[in-house]
DRENFI-472689 format. One line per field, with one value per residue: residue number from 0; x, y, z of N, C-alpha, C in turn; residue in three letters. Coordinates in steps of 0.001 Angstrom, whole numbers, always signed. Atoms other than C-alpha are relative to their C-alpha. Layout:
BEGIN
num = (NUM ...)
n.c1 = (X ...)
n.c2 = (Y ...)
n.c3 = (Z ...)
ca.c1 = (X ...)
ca.c2 = (Y ...)
ca.c3 = (Z ...)
c.c1 = (X ...)
c.c2 = (Y ...)
c.c3 = (Z ...)
residuo = (ALA ...)
This chain:
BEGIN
num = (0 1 2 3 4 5 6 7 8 9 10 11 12 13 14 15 16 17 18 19 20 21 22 23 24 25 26 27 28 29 30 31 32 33 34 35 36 37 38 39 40 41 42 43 44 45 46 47 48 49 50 51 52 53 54 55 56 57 58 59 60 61 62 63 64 65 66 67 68 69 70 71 72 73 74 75 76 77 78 79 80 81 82 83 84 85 86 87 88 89 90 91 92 93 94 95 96 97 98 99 100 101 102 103 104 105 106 107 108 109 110 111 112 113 114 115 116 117 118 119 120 121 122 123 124 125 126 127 128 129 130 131 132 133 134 135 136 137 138 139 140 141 142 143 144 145 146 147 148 149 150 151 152 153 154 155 156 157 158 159 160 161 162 163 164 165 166 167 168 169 170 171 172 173 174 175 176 177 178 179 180 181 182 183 184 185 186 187 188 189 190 191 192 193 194 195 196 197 198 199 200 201 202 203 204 205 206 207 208 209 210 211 212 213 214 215 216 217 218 219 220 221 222 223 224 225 226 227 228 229 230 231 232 233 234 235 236 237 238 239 240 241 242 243)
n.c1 = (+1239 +279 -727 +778 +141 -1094 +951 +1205 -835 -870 +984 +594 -596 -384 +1152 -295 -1197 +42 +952 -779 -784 +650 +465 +811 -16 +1415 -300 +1262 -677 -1782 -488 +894 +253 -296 +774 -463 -504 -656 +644 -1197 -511 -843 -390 -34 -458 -32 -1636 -173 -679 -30 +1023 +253 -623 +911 -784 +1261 +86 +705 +572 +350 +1216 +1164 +451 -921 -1106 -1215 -247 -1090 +364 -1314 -116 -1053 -2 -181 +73 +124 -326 +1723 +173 +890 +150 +627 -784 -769 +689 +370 -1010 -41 +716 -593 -1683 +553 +976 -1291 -976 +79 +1803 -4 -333 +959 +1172 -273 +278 +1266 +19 -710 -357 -827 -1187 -556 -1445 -981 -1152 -863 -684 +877 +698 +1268 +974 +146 -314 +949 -458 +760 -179 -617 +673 -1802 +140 -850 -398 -607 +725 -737 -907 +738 +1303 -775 -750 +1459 +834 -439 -845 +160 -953 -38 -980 -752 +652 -30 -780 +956 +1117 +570 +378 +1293 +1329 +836 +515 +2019 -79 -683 -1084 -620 -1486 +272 -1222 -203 -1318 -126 -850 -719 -986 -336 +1270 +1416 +601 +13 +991 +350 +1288 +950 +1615 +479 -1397 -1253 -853 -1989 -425 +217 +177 -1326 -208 +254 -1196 -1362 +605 -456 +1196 -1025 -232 -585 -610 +1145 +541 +1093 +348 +696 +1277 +650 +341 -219 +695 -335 +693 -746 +425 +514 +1226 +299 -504 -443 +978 +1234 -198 +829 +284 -1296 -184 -544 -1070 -161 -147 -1157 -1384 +529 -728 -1484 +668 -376 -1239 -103 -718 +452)
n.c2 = (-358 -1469 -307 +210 +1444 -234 -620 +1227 +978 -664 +135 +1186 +291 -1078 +595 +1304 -735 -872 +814 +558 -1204 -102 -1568 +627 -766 +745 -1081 -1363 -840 +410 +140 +758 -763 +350 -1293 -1468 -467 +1053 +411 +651 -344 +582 -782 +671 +22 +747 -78 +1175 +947 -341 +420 +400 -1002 -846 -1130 +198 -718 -244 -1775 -331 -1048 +210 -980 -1594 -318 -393 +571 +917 +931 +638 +1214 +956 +622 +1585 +1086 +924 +1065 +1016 +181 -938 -1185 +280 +709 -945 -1145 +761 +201 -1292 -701 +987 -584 -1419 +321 +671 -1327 -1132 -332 +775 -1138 -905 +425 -547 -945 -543 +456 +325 +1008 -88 -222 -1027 -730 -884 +39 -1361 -281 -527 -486 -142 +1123 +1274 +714 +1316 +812 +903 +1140 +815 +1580 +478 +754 +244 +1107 -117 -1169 -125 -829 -1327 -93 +210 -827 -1421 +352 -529 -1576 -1458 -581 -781 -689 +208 -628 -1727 -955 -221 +73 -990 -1247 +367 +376 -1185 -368 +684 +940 +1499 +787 +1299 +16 +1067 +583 +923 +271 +1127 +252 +1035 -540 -740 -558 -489 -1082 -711 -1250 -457 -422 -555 +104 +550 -388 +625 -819 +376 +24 +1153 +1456 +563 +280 +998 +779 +69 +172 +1138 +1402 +1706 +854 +1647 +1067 +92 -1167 -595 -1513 -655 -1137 -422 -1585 -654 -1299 -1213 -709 -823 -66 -1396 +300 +619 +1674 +23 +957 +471 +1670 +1141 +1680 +361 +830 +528 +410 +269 +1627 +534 -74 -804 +321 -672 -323 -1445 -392 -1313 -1294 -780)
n.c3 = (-690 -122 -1236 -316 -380 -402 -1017 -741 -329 -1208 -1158 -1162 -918 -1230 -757 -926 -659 -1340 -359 -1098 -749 -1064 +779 +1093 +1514 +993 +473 -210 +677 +17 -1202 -541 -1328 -1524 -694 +16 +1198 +714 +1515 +584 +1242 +580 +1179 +1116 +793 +1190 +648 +434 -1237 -1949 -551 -1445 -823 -296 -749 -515 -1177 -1472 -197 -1176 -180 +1241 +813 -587 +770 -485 -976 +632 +944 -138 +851 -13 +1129 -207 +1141 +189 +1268 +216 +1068 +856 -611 -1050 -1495 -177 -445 -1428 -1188 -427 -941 -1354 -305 -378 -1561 -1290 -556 +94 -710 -1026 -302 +108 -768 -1317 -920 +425 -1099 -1637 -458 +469 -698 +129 -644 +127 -222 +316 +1467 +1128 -349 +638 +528 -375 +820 +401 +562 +465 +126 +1101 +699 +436 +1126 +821 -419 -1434 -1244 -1611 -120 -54 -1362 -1185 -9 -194 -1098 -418 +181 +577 +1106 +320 -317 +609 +904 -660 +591 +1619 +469 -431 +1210 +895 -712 +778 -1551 +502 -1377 -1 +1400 +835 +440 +168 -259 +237 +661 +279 +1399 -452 -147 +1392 +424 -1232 +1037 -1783 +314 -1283 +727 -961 +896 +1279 +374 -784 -593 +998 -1037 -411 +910 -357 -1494 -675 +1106 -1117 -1111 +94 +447 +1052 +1096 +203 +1130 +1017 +154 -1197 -13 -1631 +213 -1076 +480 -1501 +537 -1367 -315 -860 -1624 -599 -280 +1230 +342 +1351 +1002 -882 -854 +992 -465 -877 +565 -441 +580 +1394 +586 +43 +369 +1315 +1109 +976 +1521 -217 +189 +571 -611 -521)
ca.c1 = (+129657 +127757 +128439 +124775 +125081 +128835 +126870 +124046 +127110 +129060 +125800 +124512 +127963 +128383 +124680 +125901 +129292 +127947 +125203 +128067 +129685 +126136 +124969 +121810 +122111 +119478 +120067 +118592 +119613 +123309 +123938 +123506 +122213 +123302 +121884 +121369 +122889 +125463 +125761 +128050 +129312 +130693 +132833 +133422 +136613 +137154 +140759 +141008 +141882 +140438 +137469 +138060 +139255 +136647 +137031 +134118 +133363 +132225 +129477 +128971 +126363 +124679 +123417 +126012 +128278 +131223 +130990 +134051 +133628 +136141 +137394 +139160 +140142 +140099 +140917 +139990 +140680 +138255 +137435 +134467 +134143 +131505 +133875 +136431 +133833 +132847 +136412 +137107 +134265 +135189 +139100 +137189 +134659 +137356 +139553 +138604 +134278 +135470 +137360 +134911 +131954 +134323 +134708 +131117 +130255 +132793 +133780 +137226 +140889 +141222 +144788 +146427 +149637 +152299 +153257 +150346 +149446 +145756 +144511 +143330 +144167 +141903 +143580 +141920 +142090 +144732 +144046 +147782 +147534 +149368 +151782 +153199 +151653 +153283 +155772 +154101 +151291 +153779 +155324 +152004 +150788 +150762 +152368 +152102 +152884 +151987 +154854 +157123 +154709 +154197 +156976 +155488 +152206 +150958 +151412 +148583 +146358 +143361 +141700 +137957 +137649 +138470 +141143 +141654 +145035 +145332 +148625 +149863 +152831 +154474 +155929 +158617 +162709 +163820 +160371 +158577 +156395 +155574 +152152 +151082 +147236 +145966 +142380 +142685 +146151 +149523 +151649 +155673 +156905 +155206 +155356 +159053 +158825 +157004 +159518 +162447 +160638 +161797 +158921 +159995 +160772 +161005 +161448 +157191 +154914 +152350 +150844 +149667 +146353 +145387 +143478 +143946 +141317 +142714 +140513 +140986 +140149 +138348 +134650 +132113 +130591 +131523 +128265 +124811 +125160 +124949 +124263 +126714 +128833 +129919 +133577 +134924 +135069 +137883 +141047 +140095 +141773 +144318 +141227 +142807 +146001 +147367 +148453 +145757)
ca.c2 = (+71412 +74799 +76781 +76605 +73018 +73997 +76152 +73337 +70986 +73355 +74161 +71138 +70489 +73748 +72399 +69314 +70261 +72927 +70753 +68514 +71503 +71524 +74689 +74692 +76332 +76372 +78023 +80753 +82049 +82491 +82194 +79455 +81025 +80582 +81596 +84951 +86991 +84230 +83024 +81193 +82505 +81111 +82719 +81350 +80210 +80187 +79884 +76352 +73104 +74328 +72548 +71380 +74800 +77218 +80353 +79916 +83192 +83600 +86559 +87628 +90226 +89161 +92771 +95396 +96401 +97305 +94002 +91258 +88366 +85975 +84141 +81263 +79264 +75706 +72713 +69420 +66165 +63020 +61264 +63615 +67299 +66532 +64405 +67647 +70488 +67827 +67318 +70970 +71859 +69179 +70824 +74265 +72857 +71067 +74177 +77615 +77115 +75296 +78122 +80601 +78756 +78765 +81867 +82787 +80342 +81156 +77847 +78892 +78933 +82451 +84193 +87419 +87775 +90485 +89860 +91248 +94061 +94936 +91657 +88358 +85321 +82185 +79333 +76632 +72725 +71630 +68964 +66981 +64896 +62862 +60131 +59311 +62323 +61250 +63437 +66704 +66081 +65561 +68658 +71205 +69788 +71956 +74799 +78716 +79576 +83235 +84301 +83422 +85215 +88592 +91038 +89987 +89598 +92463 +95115 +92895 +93037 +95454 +97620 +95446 +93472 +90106 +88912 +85280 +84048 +81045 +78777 +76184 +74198 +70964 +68685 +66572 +67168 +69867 +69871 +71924 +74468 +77366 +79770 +82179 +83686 +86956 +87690 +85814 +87365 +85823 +87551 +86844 +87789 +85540 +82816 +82976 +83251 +80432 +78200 +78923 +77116 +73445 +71384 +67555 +67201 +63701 +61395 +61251 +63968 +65539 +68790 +70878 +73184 +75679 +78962 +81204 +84686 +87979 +89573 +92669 +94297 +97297 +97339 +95603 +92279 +90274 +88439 +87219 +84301 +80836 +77615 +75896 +73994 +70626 +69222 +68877 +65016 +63073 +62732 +64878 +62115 +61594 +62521 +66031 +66889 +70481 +73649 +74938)
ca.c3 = (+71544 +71191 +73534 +75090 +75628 +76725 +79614 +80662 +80979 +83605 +85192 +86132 +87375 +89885 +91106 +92105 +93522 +95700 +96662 +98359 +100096 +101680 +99253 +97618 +93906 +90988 +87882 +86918 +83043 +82581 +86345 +88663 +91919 +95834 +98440 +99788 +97031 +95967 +92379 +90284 +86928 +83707 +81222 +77947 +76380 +72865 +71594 +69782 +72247 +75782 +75512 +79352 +80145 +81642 +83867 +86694 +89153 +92569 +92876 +96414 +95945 +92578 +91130 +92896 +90418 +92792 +94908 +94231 +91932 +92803 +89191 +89151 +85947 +85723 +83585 +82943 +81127 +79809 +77181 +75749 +76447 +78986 +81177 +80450 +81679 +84766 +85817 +85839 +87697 +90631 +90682 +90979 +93682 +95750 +96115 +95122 +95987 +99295 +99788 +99388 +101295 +104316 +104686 +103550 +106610 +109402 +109026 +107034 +108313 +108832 +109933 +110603 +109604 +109711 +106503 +104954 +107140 +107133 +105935 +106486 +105112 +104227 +103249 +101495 +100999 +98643 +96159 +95236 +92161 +89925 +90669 +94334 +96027 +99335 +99555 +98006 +100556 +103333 +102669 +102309 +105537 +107916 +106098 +105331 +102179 +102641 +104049 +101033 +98777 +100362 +99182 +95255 +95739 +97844 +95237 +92982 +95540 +94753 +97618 +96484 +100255 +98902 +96730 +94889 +95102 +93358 +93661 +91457 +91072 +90688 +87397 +87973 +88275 +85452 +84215 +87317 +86444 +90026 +88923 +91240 +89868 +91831 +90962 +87668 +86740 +86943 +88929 +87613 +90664 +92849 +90847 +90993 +94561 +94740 +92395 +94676 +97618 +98357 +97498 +96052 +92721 +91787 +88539 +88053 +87340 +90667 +91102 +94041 +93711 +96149 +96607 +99307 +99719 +101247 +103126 +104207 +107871 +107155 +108108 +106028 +105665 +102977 +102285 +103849 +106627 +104432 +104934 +107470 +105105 +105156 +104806 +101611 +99808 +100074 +97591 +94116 +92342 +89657 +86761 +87057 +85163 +83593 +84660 +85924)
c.c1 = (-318 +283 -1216 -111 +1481 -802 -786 +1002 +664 -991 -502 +1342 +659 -1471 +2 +1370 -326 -963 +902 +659 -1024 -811 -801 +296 -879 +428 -851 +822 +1440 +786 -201 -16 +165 -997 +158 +478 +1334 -52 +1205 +314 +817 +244 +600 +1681 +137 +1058 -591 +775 -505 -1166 -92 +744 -1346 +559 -2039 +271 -1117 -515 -363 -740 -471 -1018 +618 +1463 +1600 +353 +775 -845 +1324 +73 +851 -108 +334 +262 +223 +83 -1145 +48 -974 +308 -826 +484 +901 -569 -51 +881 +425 -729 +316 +1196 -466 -730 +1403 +1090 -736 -1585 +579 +665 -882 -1286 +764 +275 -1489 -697 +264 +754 +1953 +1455 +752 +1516 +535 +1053 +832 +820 -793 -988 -1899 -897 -241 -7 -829 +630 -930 +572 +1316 -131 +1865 -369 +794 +741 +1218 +48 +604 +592 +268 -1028 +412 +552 -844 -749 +182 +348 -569 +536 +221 +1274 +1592 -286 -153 +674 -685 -920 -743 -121 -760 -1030 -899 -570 -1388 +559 +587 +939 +382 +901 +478 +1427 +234 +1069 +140 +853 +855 +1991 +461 -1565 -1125 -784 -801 -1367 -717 -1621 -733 -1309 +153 +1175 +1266 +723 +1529 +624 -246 +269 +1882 +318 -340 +757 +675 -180 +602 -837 +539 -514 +335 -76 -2085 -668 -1244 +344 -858 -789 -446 -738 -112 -835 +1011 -875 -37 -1093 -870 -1636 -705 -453 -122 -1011 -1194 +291 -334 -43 +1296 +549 +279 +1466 -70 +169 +1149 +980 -1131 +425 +842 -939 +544 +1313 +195 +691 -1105 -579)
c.c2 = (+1480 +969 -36 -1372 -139 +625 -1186 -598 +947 +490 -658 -381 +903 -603 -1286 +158 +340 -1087 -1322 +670 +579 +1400 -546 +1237 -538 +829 +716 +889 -469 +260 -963 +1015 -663 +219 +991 +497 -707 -107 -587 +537 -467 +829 -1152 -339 -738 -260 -2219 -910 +1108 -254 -483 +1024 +1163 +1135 -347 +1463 +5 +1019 -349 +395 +1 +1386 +1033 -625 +96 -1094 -1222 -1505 -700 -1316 -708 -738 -1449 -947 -1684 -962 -1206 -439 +801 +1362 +451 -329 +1370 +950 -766 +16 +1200 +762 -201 +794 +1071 -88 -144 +994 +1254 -89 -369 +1020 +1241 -201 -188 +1072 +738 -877 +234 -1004 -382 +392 +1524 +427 +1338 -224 +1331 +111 +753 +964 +483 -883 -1442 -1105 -1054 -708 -1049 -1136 +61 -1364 -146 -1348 -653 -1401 +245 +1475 +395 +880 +1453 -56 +220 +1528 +1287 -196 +932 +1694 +1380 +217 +1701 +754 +325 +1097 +1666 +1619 -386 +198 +1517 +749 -83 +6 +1493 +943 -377 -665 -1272 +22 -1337 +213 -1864 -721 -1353 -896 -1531 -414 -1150 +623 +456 +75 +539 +1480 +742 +964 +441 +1031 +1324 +996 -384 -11 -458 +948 -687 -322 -1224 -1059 -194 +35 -1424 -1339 -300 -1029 -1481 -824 -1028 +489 -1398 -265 -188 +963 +176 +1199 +177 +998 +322 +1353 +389 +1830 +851 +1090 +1408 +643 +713 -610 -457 -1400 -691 -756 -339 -1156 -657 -1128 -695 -786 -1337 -209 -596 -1214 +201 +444 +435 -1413 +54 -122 +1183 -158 +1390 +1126 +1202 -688)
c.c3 = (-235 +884 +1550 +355 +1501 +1843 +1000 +667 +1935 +1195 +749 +788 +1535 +1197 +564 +550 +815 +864 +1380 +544 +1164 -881 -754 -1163 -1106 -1442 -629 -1581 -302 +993 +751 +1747 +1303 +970 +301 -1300 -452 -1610 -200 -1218 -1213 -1135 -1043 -660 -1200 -1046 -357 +803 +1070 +5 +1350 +547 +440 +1246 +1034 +1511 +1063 +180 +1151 +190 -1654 +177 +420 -657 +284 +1287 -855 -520 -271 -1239 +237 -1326 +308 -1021 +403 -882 +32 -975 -996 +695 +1250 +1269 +32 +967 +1518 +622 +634 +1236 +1450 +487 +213 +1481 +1130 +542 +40 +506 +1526 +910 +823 +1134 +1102 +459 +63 +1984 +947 +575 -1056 +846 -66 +1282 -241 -176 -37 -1131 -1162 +1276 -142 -858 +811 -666 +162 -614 -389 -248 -1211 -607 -781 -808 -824 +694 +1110 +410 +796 +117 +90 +992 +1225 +211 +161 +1134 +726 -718 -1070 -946 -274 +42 -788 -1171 +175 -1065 -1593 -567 +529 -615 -752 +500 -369 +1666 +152 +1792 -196 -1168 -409 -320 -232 -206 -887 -702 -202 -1347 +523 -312 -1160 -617 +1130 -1004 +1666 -1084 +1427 -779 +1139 -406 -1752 -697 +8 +132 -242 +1411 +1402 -147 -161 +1623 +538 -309 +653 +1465 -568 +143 -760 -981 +415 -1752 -463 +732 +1694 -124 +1386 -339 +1418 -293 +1587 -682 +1069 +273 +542 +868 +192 +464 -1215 -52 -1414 -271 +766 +1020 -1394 +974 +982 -1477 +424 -415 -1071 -276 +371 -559 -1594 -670 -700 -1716 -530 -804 -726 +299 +393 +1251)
residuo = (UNK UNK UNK UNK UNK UNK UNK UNK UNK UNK UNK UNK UNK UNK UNK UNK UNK UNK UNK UNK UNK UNK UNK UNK UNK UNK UNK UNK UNK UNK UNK UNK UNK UNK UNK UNK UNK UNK UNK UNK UNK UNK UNK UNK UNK UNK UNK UNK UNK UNK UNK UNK UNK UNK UNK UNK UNK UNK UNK UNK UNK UNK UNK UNK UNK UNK UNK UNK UNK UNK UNK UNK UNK UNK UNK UNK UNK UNK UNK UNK UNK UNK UNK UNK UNK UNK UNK UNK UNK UNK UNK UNK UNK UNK UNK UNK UNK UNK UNK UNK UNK UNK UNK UNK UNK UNK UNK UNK UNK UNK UNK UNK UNK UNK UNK UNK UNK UNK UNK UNK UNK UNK UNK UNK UNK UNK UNK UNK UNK UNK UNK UNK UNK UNK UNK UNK UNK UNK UNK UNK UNK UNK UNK UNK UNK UNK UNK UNK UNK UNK UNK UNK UNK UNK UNK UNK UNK UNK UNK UNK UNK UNK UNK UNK UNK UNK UNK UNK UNK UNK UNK UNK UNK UNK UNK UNK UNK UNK UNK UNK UNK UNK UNK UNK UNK UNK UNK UNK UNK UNK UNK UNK UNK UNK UNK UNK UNK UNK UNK UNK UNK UNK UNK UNK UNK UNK UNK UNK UNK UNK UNK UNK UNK UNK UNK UNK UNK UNK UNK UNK UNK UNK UNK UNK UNK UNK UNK UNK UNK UNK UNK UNK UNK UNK UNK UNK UNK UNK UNK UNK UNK UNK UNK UNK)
């Protein structure tokens, strides 16, 4: 695909995505637009094989240079490149936008903790994929992962107000695979922090996707009121597989 077609494809699918999150978006150019100063963003990759890999950012304040732009990278699988770009977008919607539009809302799981002085934490939906779930689902219920993460991650954090911290592990016994992503970056450290943690292995392959923002306390707001959202769809599916 061109890469202009590549574009249309990922656009029309952020416009229908947000659209079930309760967000209207239109696009506009090589952005699709939110409300208020919102937007969506797509960056291009072009390394050979990653046609269902894309990098999609979150603009907050669409035309101020020094306001955060939360990326997240995504990938998808399919039989054409179309179904690739589509599934991606969905695994982006379902976590990292769902994310974002709750705290843009008010309607996001925010927490202090004392592990991360001076911030606030937003946790977001997890999407658990792959075969027999149960178990990884059973196990992220409920639970904080910040507090494992802390001592590695805090030093990646930037002093911008928000930070994308994107989480993703899983595999199966001897083949796991722990990534820890903070604004876009993998952090080593983390990511062996998060490894060490006693999440099932088993005998067939599942994965766990999350994104968590850190907000931090100072004064400042981080965006225009939006739209109330609604709750996120159901079960992402098992169209999803990868490492991202």
């Amino acid at each position: 695909m061109r890469p202009e077609e590549r574009l249309a494809v990922v656009q029309r699918g952020v416009v229908r995505e947000m659209a079930g999150l309760g967000q209207e978006f239109t696009v506009d150019g090589a952005v699709v637009r939110g409300p208020g100063t919102t937007a969506v963003a797509f960056r291009e990759h072009t390394e050979p094989g990653t046609g269902g890999h894309l990098d999609l950012g979150y603009v907050l304040h669409l035309g101020r240079g020094d306001a955060p732009v939360i990326w997240d990278c995504a990938a998808g699988v399919g039989g054409t490149e179309v179904e690739q770009l589509d599934s991606a977008v969905r695994m982006w919607a379902g976590t990292t936008a769902t994310t974002v539009v709750g705290l843009l809302g008010g309607s996001g799981a925010h927490c202090s903790t004392p592990d991360f002085p001076g911030w606030h934490v937003v946790q977001g939906p997890a999407a658990v994929f792959g075969a027999d779930t149960g178990p990884l689902t059973d196990w992220l219920a409920g639970r904080e992962l910040t507090p494992v993460l802390t001592a590695a991650e805090l030093p990646e954090l930037t002093d911008r107000q928000v930070n994308g911290v994107k989480l993703f592990f899983g595999g199966k016994t001897g083949h796991d695979v722990a990534e820890v992503r903070v604004n876009g970056a993998v952090c080593q450290a983390a990511s062996a922090a998060l490894r060490a943690q006693d999440w099932p292995r088993g005998e067939r392959l599942r994965w766990a996707r999350l994104f968590l923002l850190m907000v931090a306390e100072h004064p400042g707001a981080v965006a225009p009121p939006q739209a109330e959202p609604v709750p996120p769809r159901g079960r992402l599916g098992r169209w999803w597989r990868g490492r991202r």
